[in-house]
C-alpha positions as CSV (number, residue, x, y, z in Angstrom):
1,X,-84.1,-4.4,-201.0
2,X,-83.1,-6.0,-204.7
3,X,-85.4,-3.6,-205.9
4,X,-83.5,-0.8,-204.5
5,X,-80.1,-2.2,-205.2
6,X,-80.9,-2.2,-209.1
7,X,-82.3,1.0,-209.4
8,X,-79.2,1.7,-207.9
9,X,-76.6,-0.1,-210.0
10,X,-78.6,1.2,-213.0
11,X,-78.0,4.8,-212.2
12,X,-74.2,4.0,-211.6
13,X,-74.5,1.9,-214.5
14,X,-76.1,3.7,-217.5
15,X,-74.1,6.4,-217.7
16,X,-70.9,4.5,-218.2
17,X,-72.5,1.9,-220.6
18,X,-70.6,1.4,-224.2
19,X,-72.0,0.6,-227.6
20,X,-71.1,-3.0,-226.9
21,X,-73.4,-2.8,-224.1
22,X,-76.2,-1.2,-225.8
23,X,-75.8,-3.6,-228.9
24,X,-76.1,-6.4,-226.4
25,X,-79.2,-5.6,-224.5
26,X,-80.6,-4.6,-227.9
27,X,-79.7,-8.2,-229.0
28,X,-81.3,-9.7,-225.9
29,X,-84.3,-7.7,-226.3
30,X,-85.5,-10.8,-228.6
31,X,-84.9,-13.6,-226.3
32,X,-87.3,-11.6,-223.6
33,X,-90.0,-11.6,-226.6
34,X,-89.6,-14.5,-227.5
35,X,-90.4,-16.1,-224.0
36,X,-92.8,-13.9,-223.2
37,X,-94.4,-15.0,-226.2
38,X,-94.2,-18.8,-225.3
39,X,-94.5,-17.8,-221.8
40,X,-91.8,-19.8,-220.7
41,X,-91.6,-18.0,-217.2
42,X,-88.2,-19.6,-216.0
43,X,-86.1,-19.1,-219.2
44,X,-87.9,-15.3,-219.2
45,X,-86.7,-14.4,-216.0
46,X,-82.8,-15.7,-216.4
47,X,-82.7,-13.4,-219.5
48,X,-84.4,-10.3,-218.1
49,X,-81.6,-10.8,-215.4
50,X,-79.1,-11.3,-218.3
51,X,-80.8,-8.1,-219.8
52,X,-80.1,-6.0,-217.2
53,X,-76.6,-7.5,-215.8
54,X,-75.4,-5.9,-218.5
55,X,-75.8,-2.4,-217.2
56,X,-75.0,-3.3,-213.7
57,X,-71.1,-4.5,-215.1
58,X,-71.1,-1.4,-216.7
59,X,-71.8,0.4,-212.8
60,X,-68.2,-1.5,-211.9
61,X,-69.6,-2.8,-208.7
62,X,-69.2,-6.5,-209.2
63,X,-69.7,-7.8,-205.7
64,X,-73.2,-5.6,-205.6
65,X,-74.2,-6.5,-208.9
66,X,-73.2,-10.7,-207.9
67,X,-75.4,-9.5,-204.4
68,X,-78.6,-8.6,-206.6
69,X,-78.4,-11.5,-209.0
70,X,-78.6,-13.6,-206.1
71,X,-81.5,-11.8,-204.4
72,X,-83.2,-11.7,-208.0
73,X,-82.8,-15.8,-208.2
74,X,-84.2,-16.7,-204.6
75,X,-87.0,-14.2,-206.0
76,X,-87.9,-15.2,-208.7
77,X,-90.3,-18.3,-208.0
78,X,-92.6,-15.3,-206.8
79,X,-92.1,-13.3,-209.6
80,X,-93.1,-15.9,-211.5
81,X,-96.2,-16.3,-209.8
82,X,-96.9,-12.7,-210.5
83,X,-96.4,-14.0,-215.0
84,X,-98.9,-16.2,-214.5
85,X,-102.1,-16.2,-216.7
């Protein structure tokens, strides 16, 4: 279901996103290397959710987008058991 909710909010998303947004996610771009690097799995998965709220404000759906970053959150101790080594 969360899967399907953020392909979703990226399609309505994307098209609407400004430079401001793109410069952002460019900027956070680091912060995902940089834990993926240490392999900090917890810190990882907040920004890839940072990383990609960006484009589902930009989709104007702010209860949906609040729905998925819930769903991604009580999912995420099993996403990081698929970072693991």
């Amino acid at each position: 279901m969360r899967v399907g909710l953020e392909a979703w909010l990226s399609l309505l998303g994307a098209p609407r996103m400004t430079d401001e947004d793109l410069a952002s996610m460019r900027s956070q771009v680091a912060r995902l290397e940089e834990y993926a690097h240490t392999r900090d799995r917890g810190p990882y998965l907040e920004a890839a959710l940072a990383f990609r709220s960006v484009c589902y404000a930009a989709a104007d759906r702010p209860r949906l987008s609040a729905t998925v970053a819930l769903l991604f959150r009580r999912t995420s101790r099993y996403m990081i058991l698929s970072l693991t080594d």
